[in-house]
Each structure stands twice: as C-alpha cells, then as structure tokens.
C-alpha positions in Angstrom: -2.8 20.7 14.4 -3.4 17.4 16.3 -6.3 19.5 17.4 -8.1 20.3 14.4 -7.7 16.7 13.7 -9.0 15.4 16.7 -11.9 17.7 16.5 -12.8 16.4 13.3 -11.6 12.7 13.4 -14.0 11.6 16.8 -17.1 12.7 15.5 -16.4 10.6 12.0 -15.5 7.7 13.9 -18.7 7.9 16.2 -21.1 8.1 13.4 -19.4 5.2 11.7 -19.2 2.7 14.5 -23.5 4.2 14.6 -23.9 2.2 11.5 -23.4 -1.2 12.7 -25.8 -0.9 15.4 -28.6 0.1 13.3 -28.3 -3.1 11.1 -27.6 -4.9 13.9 -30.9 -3.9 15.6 -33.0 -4.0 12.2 -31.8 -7.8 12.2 -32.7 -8.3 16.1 -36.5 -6.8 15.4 -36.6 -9.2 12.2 -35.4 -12.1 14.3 -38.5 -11.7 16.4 -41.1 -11.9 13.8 -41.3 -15.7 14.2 -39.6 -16.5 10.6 -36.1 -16.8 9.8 -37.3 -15.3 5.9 -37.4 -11.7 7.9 -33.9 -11.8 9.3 -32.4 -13.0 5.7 -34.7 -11.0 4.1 -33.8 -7.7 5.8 -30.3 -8.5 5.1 -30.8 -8.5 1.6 -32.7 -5.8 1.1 -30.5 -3.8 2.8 -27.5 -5.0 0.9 -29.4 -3.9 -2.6 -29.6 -0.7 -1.0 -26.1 -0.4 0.0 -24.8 -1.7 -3.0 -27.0 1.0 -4.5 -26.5 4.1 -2.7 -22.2 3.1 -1.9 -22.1 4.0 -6.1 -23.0 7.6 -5.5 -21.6 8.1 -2.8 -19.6 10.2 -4.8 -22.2 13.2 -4.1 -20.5 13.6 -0.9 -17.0 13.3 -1.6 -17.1 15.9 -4.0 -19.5 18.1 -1.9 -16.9 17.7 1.1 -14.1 18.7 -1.2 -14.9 21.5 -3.2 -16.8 23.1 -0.4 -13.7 22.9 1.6 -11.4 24.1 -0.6 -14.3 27.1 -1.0 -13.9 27.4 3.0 -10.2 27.5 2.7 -10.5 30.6 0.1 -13.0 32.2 2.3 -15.3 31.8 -1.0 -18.4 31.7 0.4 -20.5 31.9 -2.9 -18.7 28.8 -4.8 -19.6 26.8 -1.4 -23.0 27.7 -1.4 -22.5 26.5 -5.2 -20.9 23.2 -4.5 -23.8 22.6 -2.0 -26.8 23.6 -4.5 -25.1 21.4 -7.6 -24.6 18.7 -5.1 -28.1 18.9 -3.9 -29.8 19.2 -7.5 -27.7 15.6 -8.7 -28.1 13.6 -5.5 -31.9 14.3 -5.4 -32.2 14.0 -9.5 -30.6 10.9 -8.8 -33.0 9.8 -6.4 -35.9 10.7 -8.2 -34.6 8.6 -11.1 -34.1 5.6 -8.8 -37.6 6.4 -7.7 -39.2 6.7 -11.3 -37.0 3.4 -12.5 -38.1 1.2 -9.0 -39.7 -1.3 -11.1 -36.7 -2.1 -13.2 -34.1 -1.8 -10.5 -36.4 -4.1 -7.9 -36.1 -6.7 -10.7 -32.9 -6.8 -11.7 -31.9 -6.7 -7.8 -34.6 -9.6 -6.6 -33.5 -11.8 -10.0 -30.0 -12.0 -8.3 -31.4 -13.3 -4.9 -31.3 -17.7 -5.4 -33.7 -18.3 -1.9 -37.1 -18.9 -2.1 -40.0 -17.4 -3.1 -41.0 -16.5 0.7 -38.0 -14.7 1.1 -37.8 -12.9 -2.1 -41.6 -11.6 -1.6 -40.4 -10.5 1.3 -37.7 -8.2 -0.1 -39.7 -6.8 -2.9 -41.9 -5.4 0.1 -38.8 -4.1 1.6 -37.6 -2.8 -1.4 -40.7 -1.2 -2.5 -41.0 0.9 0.7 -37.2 2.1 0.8 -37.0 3.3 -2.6 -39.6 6.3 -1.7 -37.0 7.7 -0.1 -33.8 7.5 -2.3 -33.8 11.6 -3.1 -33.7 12.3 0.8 -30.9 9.8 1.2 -29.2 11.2 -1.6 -29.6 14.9 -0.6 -28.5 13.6 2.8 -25.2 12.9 1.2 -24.7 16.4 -0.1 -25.0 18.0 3.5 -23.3 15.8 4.9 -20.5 16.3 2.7 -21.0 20.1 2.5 -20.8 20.6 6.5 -17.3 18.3 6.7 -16.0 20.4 3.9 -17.2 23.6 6.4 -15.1 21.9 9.2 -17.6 20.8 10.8 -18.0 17.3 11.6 -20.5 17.5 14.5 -23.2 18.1 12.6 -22.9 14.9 10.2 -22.7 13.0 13.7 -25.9 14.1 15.5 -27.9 13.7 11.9 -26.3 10.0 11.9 -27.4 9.2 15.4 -30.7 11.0 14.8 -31.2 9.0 11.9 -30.2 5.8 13.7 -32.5 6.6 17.1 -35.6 7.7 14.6 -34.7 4.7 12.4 -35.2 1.9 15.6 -37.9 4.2 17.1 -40.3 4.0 14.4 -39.4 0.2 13.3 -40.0 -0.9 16.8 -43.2 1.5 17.0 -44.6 -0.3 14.0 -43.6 -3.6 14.5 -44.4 -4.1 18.1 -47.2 -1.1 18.1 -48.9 -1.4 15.8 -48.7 -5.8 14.3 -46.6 -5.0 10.9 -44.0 -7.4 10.1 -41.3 -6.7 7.5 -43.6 -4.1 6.4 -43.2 -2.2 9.3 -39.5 -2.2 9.2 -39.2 -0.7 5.9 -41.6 1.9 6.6 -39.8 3.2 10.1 -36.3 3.3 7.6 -37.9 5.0 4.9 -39.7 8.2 7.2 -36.3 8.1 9.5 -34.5 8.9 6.0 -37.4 11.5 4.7 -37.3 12.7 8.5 -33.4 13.1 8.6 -33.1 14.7 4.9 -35.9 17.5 6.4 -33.3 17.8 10.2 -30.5 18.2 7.0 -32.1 21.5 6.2 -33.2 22.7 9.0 -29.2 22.2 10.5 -28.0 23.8 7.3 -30.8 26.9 8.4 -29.5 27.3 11.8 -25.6 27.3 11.1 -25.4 28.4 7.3 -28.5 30.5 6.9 -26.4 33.5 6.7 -25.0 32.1 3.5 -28.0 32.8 1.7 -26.6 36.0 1.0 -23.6 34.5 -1.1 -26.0 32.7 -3.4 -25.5 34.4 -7.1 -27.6 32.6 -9.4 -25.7 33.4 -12.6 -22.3 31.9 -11.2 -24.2 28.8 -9.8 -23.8 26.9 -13.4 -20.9 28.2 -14.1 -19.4 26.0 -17.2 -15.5 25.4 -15.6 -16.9 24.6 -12.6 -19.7 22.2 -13.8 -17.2 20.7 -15.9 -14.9 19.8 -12.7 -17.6 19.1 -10.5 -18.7 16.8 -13.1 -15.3 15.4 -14.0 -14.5 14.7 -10.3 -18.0 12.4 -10.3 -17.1 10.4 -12.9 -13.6 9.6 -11.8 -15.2 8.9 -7.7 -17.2 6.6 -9.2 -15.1 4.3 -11.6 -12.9 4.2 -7.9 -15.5 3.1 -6.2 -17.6 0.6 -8.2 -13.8 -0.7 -8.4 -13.8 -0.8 -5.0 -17.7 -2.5 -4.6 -16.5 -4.9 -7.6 -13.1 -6.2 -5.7 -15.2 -6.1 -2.2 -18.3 -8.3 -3.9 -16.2 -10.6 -5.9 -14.3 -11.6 -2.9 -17.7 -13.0 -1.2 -18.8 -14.3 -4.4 -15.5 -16.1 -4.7 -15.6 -16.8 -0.8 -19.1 -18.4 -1.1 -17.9 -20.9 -4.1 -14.6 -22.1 -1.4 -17.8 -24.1 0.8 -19.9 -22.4 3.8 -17.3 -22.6 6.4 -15.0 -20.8 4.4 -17.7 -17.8 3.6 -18.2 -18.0 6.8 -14.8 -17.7 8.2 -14.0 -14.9 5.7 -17.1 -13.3 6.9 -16.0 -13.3 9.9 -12.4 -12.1 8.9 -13.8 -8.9 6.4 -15.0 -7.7 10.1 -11.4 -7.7 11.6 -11.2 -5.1 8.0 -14.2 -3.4 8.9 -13.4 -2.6 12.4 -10.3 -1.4 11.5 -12.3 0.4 8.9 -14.5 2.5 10.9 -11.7 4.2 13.0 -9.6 5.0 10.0 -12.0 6.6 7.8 -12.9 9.5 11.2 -9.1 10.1 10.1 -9.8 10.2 6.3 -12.7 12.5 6.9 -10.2 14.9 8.7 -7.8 14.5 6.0 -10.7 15.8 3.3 -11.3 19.0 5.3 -8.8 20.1 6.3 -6.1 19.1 3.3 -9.2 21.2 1.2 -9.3 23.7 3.3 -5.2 24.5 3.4 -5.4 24.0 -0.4 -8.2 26.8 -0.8 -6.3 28.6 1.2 -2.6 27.7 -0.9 -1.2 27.3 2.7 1.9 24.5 1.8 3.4 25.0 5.1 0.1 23.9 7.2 -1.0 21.2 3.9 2.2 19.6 4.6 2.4 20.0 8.9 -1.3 18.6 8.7 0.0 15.3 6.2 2.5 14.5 8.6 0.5 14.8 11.9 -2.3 12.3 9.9 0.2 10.0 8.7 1.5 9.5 12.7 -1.8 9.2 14.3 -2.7 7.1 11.0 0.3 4.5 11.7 -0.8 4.9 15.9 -4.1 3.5 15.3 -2.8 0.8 12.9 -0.4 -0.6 15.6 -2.4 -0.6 18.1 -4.8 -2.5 15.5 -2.3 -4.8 15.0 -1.4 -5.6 18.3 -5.2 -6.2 18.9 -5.2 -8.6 16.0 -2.4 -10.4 17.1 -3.0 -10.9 20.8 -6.8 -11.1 21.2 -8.5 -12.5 18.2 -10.1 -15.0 20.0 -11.7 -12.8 22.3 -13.2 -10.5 19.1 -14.1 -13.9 17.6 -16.0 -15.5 20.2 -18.1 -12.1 20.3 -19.0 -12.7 16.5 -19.6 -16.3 16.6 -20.7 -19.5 19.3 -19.8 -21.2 16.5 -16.5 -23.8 17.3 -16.1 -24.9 13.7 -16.4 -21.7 12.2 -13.6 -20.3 14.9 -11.5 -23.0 14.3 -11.6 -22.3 10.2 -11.0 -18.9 10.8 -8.1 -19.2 13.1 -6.4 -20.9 10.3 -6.4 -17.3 8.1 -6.4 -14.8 11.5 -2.6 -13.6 10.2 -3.8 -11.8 7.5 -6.0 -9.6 9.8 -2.3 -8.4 11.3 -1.6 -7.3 7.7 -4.7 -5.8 7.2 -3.9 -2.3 9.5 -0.5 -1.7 8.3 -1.1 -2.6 4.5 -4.8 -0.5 4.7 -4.4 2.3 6.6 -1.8 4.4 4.4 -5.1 4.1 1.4 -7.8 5.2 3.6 -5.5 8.5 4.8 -4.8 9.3 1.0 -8.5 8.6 -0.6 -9.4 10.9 1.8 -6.6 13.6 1.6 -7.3 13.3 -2.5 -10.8 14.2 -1.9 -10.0 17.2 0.1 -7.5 17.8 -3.0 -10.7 16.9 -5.9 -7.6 15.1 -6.8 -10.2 12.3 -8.5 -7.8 11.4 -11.1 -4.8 10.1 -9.4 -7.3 8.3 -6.5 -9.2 6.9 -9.9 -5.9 5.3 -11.8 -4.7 4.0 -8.4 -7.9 2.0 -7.7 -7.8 0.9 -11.3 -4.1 -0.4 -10.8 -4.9 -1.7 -7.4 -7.9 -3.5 -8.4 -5.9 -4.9 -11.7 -3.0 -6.5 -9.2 -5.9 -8.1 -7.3 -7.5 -9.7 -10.4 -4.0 -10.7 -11.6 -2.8 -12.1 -8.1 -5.8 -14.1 -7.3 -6.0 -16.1 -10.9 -2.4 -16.7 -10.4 -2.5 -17.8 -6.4 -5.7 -18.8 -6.2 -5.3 -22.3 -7.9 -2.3 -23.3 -5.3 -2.8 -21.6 -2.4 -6.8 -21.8 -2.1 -8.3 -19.1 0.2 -4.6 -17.7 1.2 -4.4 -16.9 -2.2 -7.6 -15.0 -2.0 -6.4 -13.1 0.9 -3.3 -12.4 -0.7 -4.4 -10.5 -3.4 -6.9 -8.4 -1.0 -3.5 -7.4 1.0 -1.8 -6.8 -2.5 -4.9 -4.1 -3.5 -4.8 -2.4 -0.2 -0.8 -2.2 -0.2 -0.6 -1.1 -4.3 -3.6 2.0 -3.6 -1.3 3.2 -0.6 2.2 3.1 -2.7 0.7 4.4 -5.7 -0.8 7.0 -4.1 2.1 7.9 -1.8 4.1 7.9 -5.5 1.3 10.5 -7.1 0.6 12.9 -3.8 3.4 15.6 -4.1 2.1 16.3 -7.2 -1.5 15.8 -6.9 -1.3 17.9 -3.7 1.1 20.9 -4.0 0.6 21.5 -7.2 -2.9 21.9 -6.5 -3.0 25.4 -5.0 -1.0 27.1 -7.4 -3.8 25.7 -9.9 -6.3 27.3 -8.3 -5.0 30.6 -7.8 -4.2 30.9 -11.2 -7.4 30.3 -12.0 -8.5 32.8 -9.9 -6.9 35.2 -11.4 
C-alpha cells in the first residue's frame, strides 16, 4: 500500500513544486525588460488568470474521481464517459471565457489601483492568454482523467512540458525576437494550446484502446449528468470559499500597513510550501480511495486511509520541525529585506501550527474527491470559512494581525475535524451506493 501511494504521491508533488518556478522565471524575464511595470504587471495578469481558472478547477476533481471510481469497477465505458463530459464543460467553458474576454478584461483591469502604464500592460497580457482558456480547461480534464486511471506520471511530464515550452518560447520571443510583455504572453498562451494538443496525443498512446468502450447513447446518461453536474456545483461553492478566505486575508493583510503584507506574504509561503508536498498526498488519496470504492473494496479503502493518514502526520512533523528550527534560513532565501524579517519573526509561530492544523484537510478534500463525496467537503468549507469570518471580526480588533492568523488556523483545523466527523459515512457508505445502483 505504501507503494501505490508512493507511486502516485512523487509525481504530484514534482509537478507542484514545477509551478513555482514557472512564475518565478516569467517574473525574472519581465524584470529584464528595463521597467518595473513588466514585473508588477505579469504578476497581475497572472493572478486574474489564476483567480480565474482555480474556480473551475472543479473540471478536474470530478474528472479524477468519477474516472477512478470507473477504474475501480473495471467500467471502462462510464470512464471514457467521465472523460468526454469533462472535456465538452471545461472547453465550453473556455470558449465562453473566450467569447466574454471583453467583459471579464474589464471587470478584472477595473480592480487593479496602479497606473495607467501598468494596467495597459495587463490588458496586453490578458488579451493574449485568454485565446487559450479552452486548452487550459481541457488540460484539466486529462489531467484529472489520467490520476483517476492511476496514473500520475503522465500529469507530471505534461506539467514540466508545459513549464519547459512555457520559458522556451517566452525567452525565444523576448530575447529573439525584441517583444516585451507581449512576448511573454504569447510563449504562455502556445505553451498551453501546445500542451492541451501533448494532452491528446498522451491520452492516444496510453488510452487509445478505450475508444472501443465509447457508447454514444450512455454518454448523456440523465443520473449520471445529474451527479456529474451536482458534484460541480458543490466543488465549486468549496472552492470560491476557499479563493474568498485566501483573498480576503491579503486584502485584510494589505489594510494592516506594507510591512505587515509583506510579512504575511512572506508567511502564506511557509503555507504554501507545506502546500505543495501535501496535496502529491491528496492526489493519492483521490485515486486510489475512488478506485477501492468502485471496486467496494472496505478492507483496502480503509488499509489505504490509515497508511495516508501516517505518511500525512510524517510530512507535517517534519514540517514542523522545519518551521521551528530554521525559519530564518527559509526567510533569508525569500527576502534581503532586515525589516521585513524582523516583522515576520514576530508571527513565525503560527507557521508551526500551520502543518499539524492543515494537513488532516488537504488528505480528506482529496479522499472526498476520490469518494464524489462533494457534499460533505462543500458544508465543511462552508462551516470552516463561517468560523473564520466569525473569529477574525471577533479577534481581530484586540489582537491585530494574530487575530488574523488565528482565524486562518481556526478554518484549517474546523475543515479537518468536520471532515474527520462526516468520513465514515461519506466513505463506506459509498460503495454499497453504487452497487445498488448498478444493479
């Protein structure tokens, strides 16, 4: 078991820490355009997008889990379905974003309070990217549909593909060929066309033999619309709850003063660290607790929950002895500033809460996933994100930017218990469900 968990777990965790570097880069190639606009200006445009796109990412959560609970049932024609209903809403979706550009760019560029320089520079940013919102889209339903097949290497190479194409072709037409913020948007935009096109020619080569198991007439099938559509909506009230809590902490952040922003910037990357290791375990969780389910194995459901759980709470501790021992050294690599590390060091004990409070809700979202257990993982974020409100117009007033932090460890702790509370049945009832159904 610690196997199969292994072998999926790495490959998540590679392609996440990937996504970091990319942005990273993107803001080195701005920063040598001779204008600090670019560097703030690539920032924001890529936060519209991510704001954007983190709203569906829905498309692969429920791609991932009903085409691993198909795997699990050895039902090869409802995973071909999952993949083909997954593929027609991320890339209607796109194609909506696409045909609404004009709207969206406003709305997004009326938010932005720099100047005019910088928010020119944006719109030609934005209206470059957006060409490409169906591929990324129908990226997410691969991806989705090859970790609900088990198979996580896949998802990694297209990330890192997408990544090396993605700094390849910025750099070729920035440096190349004399574009400017221009010529950054365009290298993302054909890396994401490029990658969508890699998508299907992956899915070809290792699922091609599938074809076979596409019925047409079962394809729009009305129970299965119906939960496919129902496990949409619930993913994403959770998670524009979740982009709600994470946003109005930096709005809230930015009205404290800069250096607090800034140290709480610099803090949210202790969480995002953490972050990107725990969710290679998440992803396990959704394959394989989907596959056991499909399968109505209890026995290995409940051998693979515990195993998770242990290398869940391995990786927090060693997170928190990170946190506690060598924060300067993570720190300094973040900042030169002294004044900003001195803020910061005055709020560095919540990072050592961050692990042990966070990790239990990262294992379950992604166990409930596996389980299209949407509902329960929707009323917990609800709850969760109701206790923050509540705690931080309550602490806030007395205890400042502690009080801030103490509601964000309140919501990670309250979507971990109240999911631990809801699992047993969410989980091993689930099964039963679906053979019943079946028959």
């Amino acid at each position: 078991m610690n196997k199969k968990i292994f072998r999926l777990a790495v490959p998540n965790i590679i392609t996440n820490i990937t996504v970091p570097l990319l942005g990273m880069i993107d803001i080195a190639i701005a920063g040598h355009l001779g204008s600090a606009v670019y560097i703030g200006a690539i920032a924001l445009g890529a936060n519209i997008f991510n704001m954007i796109y983190w709203n569906f990412g829905f498309i692969r959560m429920s791609s991932s889990g009903f085409a691993a609970q198909a795997y699990g049932a050895r039902d090869f024609t409802e995973a071909m379905n999952v993949l083909i209903r997954s593929l027609i809403v991320g890339v209607g979706i796109g194609l909506l974003i696409m045909l609404l550009q004009y709207p969206i760019g406003k709305f997004a560029l009326s938010l932005i309070k720099s100047g005019a320089e910088t928010k020119t520079a944006v719109e030609i940013y934005f209206r470059i990217i957006v060409w490409s919102a169906p591929a990324v889209l129908g990226t997410y339903a691969f991806k989705g549909f090859f970790i609900g097949m088990q198979n996580a290497k896949t998802p990694m190479f297209i990330a890192i593909l997408n990544n090396l194409l993605n700094i390849a072709l910025s750099l070729l037409f920035v440096f190349g060929f004399g574009m400017k913020i221009e010529g950054i948007a365009l290298g993302t935009m054909l890396s994401q066309l490029i990658t969508f096109l890699i998508c299907i020619l992956m899915w070809l080569k290792f699922y091609g033999r599938l074809r076979k198991y596409i019925i047409k007439s079962t394809i729009f099938n009305a129970v299965a619309i119906r939960s496919f559509f129902r496990m949409n909506g619930d993913v994403f009230v959770r998670t524009f709850l979740l982009t709600l809590v994470t946003t109005f902490f930096t709005f809230v952040s930015s009205g404290m003063g800069d250096m607090i922003l800034a140290a709480n910037a610099l803090l949210m990357q202790f969480f995002m660290l953490f972050s990107y290791f725990m969710d290679g375990f998440a992803y396990a969780g959704e394959a394989l607790t989907g596959r056991y389910i499909g399968a109505n194995n209890k026995v290995l459901l409940a051998r693979m929950l515990k195993k998770l759980f242990f290398w869940g709470f391995v990786v927090s501790a060693v997170s928190m002895v990170i946190y506690l021992f060598f924060p300067n050294q993570i720190l300094q690599i973040l900042t030169n500033n002294k004044a900003v590390i001195e803020t910061t060091k005055s709020f560095l004990f919540w990072t050592v809460l961050i692990p042990i409070t966070g990790f239990a809700a990262f294992l379950w979202d992604g166990i409930f996933i596996g389980a299209t257990a949407s509902k329960e993982m929707r009323n917990a974020m609800i709850f969760s994100a109701i206790v923050f409100f509540a705690c931080y117009y309550i602490a806030t007033p007395i205890m400042k930017n502690n009080g801030l932090w103490l509601a964000f460890i309140l919501y990670l702790s309250v979507r971990g218990i109240t999911q631990t509370i809801w699992a047993k049945k969410a989980l091993f009832t689930k099964g039963e469900k679906l053979r019943a159904k079946s028959h």
